[in-house]
VEXLUMSE-40935 format. One record per residue (C-alpha): residue number from 1; x, y, z. Coordinates in nm, 2 decimals. Layout:
N
- seq,xx,yy,zz
- NUM,X,Y,Z
...
end
This chain:
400
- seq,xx,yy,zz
- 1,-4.94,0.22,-4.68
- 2,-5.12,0.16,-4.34
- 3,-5.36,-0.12,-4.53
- 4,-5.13,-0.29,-4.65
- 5,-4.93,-0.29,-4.32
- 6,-5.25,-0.42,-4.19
- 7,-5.31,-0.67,-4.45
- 8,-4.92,-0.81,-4.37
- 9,-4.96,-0.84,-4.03
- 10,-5.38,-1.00,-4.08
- 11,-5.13,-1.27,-4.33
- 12,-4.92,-1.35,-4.04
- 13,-5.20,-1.36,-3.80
- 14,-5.34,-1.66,-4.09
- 15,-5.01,-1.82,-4.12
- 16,-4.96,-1.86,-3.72
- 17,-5.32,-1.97,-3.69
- 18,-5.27,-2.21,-3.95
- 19,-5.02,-2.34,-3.82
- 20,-5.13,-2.35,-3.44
- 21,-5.45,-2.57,-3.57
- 22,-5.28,-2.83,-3.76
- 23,-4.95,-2.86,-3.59
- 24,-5.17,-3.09,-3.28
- 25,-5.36,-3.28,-3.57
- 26,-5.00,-3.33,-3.75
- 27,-4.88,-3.47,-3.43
- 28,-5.18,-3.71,-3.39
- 29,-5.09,-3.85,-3.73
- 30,-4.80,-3.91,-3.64
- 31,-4.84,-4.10,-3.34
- 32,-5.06,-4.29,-3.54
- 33,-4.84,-4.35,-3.81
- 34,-4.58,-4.48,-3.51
- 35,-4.83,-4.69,-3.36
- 36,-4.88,-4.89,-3.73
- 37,-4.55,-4.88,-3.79
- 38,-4.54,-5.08,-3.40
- 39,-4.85,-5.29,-3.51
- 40,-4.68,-5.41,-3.87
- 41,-4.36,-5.51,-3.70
- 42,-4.55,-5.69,-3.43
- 43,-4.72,-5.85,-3.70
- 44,-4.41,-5.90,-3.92
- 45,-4.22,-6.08,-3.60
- 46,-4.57,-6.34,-3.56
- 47,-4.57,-6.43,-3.94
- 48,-4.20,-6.48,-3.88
- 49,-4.20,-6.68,-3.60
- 50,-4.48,-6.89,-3.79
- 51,-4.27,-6.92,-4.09
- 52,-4.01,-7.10,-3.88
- 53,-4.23,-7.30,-3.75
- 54,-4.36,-7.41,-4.08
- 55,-4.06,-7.45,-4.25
- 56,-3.97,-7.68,-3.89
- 57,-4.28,-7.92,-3.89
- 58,-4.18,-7.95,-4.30
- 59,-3.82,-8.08,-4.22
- 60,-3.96,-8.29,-3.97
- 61,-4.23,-8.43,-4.21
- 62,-3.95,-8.46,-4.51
- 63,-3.71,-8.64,-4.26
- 64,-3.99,-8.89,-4.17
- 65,-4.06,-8.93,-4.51
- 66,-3.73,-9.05,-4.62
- 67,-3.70,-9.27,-4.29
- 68,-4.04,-9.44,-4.45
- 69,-3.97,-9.42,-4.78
- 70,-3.64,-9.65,-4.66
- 71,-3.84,-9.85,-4.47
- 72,-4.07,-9.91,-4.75
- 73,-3.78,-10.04,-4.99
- 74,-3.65,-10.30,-4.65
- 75,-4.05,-10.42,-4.66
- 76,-4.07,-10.47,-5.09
- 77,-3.71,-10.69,-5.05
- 78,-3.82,-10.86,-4.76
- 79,-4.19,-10.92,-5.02
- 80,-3.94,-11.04,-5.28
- 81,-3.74,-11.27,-5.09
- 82,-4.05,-11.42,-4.97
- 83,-4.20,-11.47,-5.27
- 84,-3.89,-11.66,-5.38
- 85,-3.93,-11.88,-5.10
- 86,-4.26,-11.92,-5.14
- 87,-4.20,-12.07,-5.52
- 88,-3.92,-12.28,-5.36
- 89,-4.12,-12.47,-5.12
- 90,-4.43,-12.48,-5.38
- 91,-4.18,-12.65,-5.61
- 92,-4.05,-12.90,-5.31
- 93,-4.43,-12.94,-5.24
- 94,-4.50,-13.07,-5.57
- 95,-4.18,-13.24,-5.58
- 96,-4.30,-13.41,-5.27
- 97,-4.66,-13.48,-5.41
- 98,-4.48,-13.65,-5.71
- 99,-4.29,-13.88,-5.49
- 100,-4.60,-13.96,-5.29
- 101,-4.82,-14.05,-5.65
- 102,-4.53,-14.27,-5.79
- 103,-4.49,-14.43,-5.43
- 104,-4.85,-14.55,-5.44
- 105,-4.81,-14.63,-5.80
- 106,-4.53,-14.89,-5.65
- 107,-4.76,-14.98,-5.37
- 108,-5.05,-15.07,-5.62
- 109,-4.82,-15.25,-5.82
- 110,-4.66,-15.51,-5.53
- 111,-5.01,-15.49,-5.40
- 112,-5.17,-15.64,-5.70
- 113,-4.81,-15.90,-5.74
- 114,-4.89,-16.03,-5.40
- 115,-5.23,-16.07,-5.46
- 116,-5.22,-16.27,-5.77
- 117,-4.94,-16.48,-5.54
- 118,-5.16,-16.52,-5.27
- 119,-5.47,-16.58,-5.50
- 120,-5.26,-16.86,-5.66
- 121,-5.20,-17.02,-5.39
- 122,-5.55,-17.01,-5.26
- 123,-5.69,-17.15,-5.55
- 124,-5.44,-17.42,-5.62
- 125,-5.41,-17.53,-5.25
- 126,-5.31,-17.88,-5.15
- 127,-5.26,-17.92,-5.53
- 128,-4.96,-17.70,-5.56
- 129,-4.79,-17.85,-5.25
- 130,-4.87,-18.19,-5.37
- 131,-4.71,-18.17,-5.76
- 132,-4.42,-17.96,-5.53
- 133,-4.35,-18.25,-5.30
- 134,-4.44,-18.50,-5.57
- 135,-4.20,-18.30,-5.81
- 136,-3.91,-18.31,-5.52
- 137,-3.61,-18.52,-5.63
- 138,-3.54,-18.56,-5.23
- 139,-3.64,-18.42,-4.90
- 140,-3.37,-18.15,-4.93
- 141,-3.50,-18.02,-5.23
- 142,-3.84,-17.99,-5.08
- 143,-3.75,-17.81,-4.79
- 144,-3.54,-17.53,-5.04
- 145,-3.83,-17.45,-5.20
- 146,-4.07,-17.48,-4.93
- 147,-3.83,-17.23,-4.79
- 148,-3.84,-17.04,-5.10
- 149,-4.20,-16.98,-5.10
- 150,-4.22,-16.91,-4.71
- 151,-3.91,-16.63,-4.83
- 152,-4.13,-16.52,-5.09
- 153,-4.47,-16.41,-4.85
- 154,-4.23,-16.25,-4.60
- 155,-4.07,-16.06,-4.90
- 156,-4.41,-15.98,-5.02
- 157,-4.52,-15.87,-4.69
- 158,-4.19,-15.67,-4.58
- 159,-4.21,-15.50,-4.87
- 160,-4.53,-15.34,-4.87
- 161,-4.46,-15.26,-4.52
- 162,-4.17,-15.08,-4.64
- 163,-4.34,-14.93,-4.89
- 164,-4.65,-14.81,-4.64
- 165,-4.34,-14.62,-4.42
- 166,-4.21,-14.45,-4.70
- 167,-4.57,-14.33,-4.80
- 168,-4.64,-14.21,-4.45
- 169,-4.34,-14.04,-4.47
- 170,-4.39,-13.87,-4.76
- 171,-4.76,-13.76,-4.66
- 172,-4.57,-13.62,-4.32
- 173,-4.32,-13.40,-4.59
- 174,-4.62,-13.28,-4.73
- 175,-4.76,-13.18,-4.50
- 176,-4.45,-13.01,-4.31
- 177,-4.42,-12.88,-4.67
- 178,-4.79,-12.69,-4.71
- 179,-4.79,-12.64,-4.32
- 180,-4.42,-12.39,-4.39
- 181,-4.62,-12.28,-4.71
- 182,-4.89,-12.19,-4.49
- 183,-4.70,-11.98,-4.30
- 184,-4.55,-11.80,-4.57
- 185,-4.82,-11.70,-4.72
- 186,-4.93,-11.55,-4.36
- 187,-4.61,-11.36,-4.30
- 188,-4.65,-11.25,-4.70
- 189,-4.99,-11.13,-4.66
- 190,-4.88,-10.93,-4.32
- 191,-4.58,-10.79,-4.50
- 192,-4.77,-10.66,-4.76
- 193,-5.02,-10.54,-4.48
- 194,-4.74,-10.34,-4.35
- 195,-4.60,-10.18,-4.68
- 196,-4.97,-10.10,-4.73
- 197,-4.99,-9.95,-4.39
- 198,-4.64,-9.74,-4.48
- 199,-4.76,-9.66,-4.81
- 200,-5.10,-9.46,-4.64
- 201,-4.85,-9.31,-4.37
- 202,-4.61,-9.18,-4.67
- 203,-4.91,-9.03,-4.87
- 204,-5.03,-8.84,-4.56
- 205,-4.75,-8.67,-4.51
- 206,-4.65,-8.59,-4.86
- 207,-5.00,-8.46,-4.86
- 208,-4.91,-8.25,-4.53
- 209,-4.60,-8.16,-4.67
- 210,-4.80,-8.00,-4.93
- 211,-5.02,-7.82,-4.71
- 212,-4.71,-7.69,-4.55
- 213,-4.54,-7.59,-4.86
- 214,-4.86,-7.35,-4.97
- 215,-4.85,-7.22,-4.62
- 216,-4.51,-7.13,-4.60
- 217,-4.55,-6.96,-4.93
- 218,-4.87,-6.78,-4.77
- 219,-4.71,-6.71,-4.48
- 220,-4.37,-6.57,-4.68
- 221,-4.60,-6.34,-4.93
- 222,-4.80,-6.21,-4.59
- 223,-4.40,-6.13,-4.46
- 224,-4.30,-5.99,-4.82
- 225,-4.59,-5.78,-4.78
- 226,-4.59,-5.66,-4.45
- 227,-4.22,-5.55,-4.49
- 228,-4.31,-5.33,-4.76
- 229,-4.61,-5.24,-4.60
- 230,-4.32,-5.11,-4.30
- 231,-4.12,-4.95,-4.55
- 232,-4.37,-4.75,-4.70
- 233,-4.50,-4.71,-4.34
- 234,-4.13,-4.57,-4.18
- 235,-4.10,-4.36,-4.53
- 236,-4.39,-4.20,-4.44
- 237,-4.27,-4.15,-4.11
- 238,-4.01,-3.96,-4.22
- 239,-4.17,-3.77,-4.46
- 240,-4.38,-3.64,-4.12
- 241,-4.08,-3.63,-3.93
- 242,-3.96,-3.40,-4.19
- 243,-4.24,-3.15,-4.22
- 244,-4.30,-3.19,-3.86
- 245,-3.90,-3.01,-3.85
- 246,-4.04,-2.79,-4.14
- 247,-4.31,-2.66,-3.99
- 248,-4.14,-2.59,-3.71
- 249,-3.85,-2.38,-3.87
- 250,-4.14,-2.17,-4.00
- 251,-4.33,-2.15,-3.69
- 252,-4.01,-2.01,-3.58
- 253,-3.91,-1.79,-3.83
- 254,-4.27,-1.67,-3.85
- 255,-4.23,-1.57,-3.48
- 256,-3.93,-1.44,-3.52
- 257,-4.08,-1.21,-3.82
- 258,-4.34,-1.09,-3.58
- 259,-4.12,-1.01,-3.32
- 260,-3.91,-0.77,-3.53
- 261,-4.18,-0.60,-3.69
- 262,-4.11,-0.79,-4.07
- 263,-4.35,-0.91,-4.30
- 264,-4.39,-1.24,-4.47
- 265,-4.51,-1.11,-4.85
- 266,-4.62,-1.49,-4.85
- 267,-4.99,-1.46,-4.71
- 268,-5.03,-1.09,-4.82
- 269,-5.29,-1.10,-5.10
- 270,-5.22,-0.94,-5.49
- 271,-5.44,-0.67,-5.60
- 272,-5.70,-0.92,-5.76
- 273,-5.72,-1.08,-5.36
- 274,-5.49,-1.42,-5.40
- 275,-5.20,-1.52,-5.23
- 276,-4.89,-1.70,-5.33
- 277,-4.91,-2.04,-5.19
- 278,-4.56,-2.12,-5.01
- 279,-4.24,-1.94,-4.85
- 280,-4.02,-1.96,-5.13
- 281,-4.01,-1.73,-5.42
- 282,-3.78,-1.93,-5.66
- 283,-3.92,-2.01,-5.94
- 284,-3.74,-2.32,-6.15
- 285,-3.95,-2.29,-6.41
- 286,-4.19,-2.07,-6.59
- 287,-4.54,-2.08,-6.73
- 288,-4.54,-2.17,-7.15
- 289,-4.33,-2.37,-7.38
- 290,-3.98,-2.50,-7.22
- 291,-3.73,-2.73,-7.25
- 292,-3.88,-3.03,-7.07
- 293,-3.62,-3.15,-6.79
- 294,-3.68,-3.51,-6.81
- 295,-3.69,-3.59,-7.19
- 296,-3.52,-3.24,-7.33
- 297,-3.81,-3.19,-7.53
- 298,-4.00,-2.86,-7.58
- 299,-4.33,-2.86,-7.44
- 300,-4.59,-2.65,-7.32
- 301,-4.60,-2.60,-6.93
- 302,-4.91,-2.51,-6.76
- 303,-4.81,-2.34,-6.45
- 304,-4.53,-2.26,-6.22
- 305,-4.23,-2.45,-6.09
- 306,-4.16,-2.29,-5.71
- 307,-3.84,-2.48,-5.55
- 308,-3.86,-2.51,-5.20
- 309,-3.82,-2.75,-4.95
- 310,-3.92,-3.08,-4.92
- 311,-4.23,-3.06,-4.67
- 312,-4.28,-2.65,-4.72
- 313,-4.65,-2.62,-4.63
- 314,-4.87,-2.52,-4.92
- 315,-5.14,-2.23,-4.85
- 316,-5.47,-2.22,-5.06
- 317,-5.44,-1.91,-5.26
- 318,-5.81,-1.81,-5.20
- 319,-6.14,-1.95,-5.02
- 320,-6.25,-2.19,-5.17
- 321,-6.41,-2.58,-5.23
- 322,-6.15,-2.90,-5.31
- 323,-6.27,-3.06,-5.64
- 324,-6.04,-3.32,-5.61
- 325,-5.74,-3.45,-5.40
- 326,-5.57,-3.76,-5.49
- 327,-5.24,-3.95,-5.65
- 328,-5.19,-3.94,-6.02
- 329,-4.89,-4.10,-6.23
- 330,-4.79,-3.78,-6.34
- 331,-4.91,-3.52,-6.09
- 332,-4.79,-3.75,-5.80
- 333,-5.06,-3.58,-5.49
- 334,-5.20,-3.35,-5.64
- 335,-5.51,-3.10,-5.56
- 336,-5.72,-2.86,-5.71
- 337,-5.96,-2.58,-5.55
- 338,-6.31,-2.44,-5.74
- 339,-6.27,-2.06,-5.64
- 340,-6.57,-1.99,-5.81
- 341,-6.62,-1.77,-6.13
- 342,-6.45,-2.07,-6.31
- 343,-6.13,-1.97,-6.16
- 344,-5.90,-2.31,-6.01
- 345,-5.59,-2.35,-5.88
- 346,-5.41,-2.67,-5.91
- 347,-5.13,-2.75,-5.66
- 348,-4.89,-3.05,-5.78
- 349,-4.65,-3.29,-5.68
- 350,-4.74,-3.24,-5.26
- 351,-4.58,-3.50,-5.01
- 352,-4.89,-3.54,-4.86
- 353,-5.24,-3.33,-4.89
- 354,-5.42,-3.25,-4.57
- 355,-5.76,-3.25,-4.72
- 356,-6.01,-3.41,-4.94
- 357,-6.24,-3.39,-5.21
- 358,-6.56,-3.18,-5.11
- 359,-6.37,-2.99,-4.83
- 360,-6.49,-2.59,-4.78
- 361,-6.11,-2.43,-4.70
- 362,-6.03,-2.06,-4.67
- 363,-5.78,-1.87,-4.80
- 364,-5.42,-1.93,-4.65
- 365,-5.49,-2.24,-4.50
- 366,-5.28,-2.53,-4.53
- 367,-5.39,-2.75,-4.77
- 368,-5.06,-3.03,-4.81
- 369,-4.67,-3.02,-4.80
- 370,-4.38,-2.98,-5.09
- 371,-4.26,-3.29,-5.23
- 372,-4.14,-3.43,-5.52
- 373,-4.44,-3.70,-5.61
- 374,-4.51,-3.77,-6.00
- 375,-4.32,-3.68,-6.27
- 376,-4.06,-3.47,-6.06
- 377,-3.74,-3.37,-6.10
- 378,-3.74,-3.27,-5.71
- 379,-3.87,-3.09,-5.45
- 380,-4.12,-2.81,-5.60
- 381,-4.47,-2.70,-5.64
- 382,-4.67,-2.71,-5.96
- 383,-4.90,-2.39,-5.91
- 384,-5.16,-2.36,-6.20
- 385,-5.44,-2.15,-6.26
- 386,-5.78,-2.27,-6.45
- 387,-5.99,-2.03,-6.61
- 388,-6.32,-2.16,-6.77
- 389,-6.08,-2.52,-6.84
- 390,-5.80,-2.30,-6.99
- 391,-5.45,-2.26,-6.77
- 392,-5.36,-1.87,-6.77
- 393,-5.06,-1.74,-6.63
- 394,-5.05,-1.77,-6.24
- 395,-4.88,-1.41,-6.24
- 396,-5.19,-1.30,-6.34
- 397,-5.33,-1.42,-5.96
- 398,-5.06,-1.44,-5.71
- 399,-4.83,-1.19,-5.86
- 400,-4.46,-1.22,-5.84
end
């Protein structure tokens, strides 16, 4: 009786040294876990204030791409309505040029008249006006057509003079004609200078537009991501928050147990020298076949199902080495111990584990928290026990 009065009150000594050691480095985490949480929403507000700025410069660039893109259809009319005017005035200008090659057609043709006139009269001479006064009927008649051929030089000569104005003119059309052509083509050619210019300006910022349109998404998947990075981060928060009041609950009711002389049977070791691994003695479900509570099949269950509290800390049943500690589909955290002998204990489903592969730990030491991680129902612990790679009835170990 006096062992195992001494082994109770050696448990609770474990149990309040256990949780006098990790309640500090539980604390530290979670300062730490605060001070990401902090550092994600810092970073969330920076990606979010970049966003907007993005998605501002973008609105600017579309806006001054519509403004050019309108300017651009002003420049091609104004291109159109110059070319027009440019094949009007090449059509006066060759218009003009026909004028001019059928006005020197005329000239050519009085030109060579009055020269067949005047060589007539050359070579005939005194001969002509002698058979013309000789051929006179009277003086009168004479002086008629004296006058007529006097009439007929000045007619000659008037003429081509009036024909010479009218070709100078012509030539002066012309020219006003290919000098307005000339400037046509000049304000064309800077026109399409300009739509050229506008066109480069356009594709520059569609192609910042792009640049701004895979940043924005960048930027948005960095936010999406961050937020759930601050989800996951204040869950976890919680979840510490949560132990954090659990541990303290049995902190106090561990004190409170001391004080009063009781005994938690939790960390007092079976006759074979294990211990059962949490506060709570309910067990949901036993070791063997079952109904299973997700599918309502009947399958074979390796271990024990021990409700309790989300958070509970969960003790290593005996000294020993962590083989492995890590998340598994169906296990959720899950952690197993190498006692030695080929005996392991598996612990499933934890919240959190507080140690790692290749970790020496001793007997009632916490080694992670009750949760409900895996393929869970709810809060609970999976205990199992290994022996030579065969489960075996935990009973067998930590009694109850």
């Amino acid at each position: 009786m006096k062992k195992n009065v001494i082994k109770a009150v050696c448990g609770i000594t474990i149990g309040v040294m256990v949780l006098s050691v990790t309640v500090p480095s539980f604390a530290t985490s979670l300062q730490e876990a605060e001070q990401k949480q902090k550092e994600i929403e810092e970073d969330l507000a920076d990606s979010k204030g970049i966003l907007d700025n993005l998605n501002s410069l973008k609105s600017d660039a579309d806006a001054y791409v519509t403004a050019m893109d309108e300017k651009l259809g002003q420049i091609e009319q104004s291109i159109v309505s110059l070319q027009q005017q440019q094949a009007d005035k090449q059509k006066e200008i060759d218009e003009t040029k026909a004028q001019l090659e059928q006005q020197e057609a005329d000239i050519n043709e009085q030109y060579v008249s009055m020269k067949k006139r005047i060589q007539f009269m050359f070579e005939n001479g005194n001969t002509f006006y002698m058979e013309m006064m000789f051929g006179t009927d009277d003086i009168s008649d004479l002086l008629n057509k004296a006058e007529y051929i006097s009439q007929l030089e000045e007619y000659d000569r008037n003429m081509l003079n009036k024909m010479k104005d009218t070709q100078e003119q012509i030539k002066a059309n012309e020219e006003k004609l290919e000098s307005e052509q000339h400037e046509l083509d000049k304000l064309v050619k800077q026109t399409e200078d300009e739509q050229a210019s506008v066109e480069t300006l356009i594709a520059a910022k569609q192609a910042e537009i792009e640049s701004f349109n895979t940043q924005i998404q960048d930027t948005q998947a960095q936010i999406d991501q961050k937020e759930k990075e601050l989800k996951e981060e204040q869950e976890l928060i919680e979840q510490m928050k949560e132990i954090e009041r659990q541990r303290a609950a049995a902190a106090a009711a561990a004190a409170a147990a001391a004080a009063q002389g009781s005994v938690s049977t939790s960390f007092v070791p079976t006759a074979s020298g294990y211990i059962w691994p949490v506060s709570s003695h309910t067990i949901s479900s036993e070791f063997g076949y079952r109904t299973d509570p997700i599918n309502g099949t009947t399958s074979y269950h390796s271990g024990l199902d021990i409700a309790a509290s989300s958070g509970t800390p969960i003790a290593a049943i005996a000294d020993g080495q962590v083989a492995w500690s890590y998340y598994s589909s169906s296990a959720g955290n899950w952690i197993g111990i190498d006692h030695g002998n080929g005996v392991y204990s598996v612990y499933m489903h934890c919240s959190l584990s507080a140690v790692s592969a290749g970790d020496v730990v001793s007997q009632g030491q916490t080694i992670g928290y009750v949760g409900s991680t895996g393929r869970s129902t709810g809060p609970h612990l999976h205990l199992s026990i290994r022996l030579n790679g065969e489960y075996v009835d935990p009973h067998q170990y930590v009694g109850y």
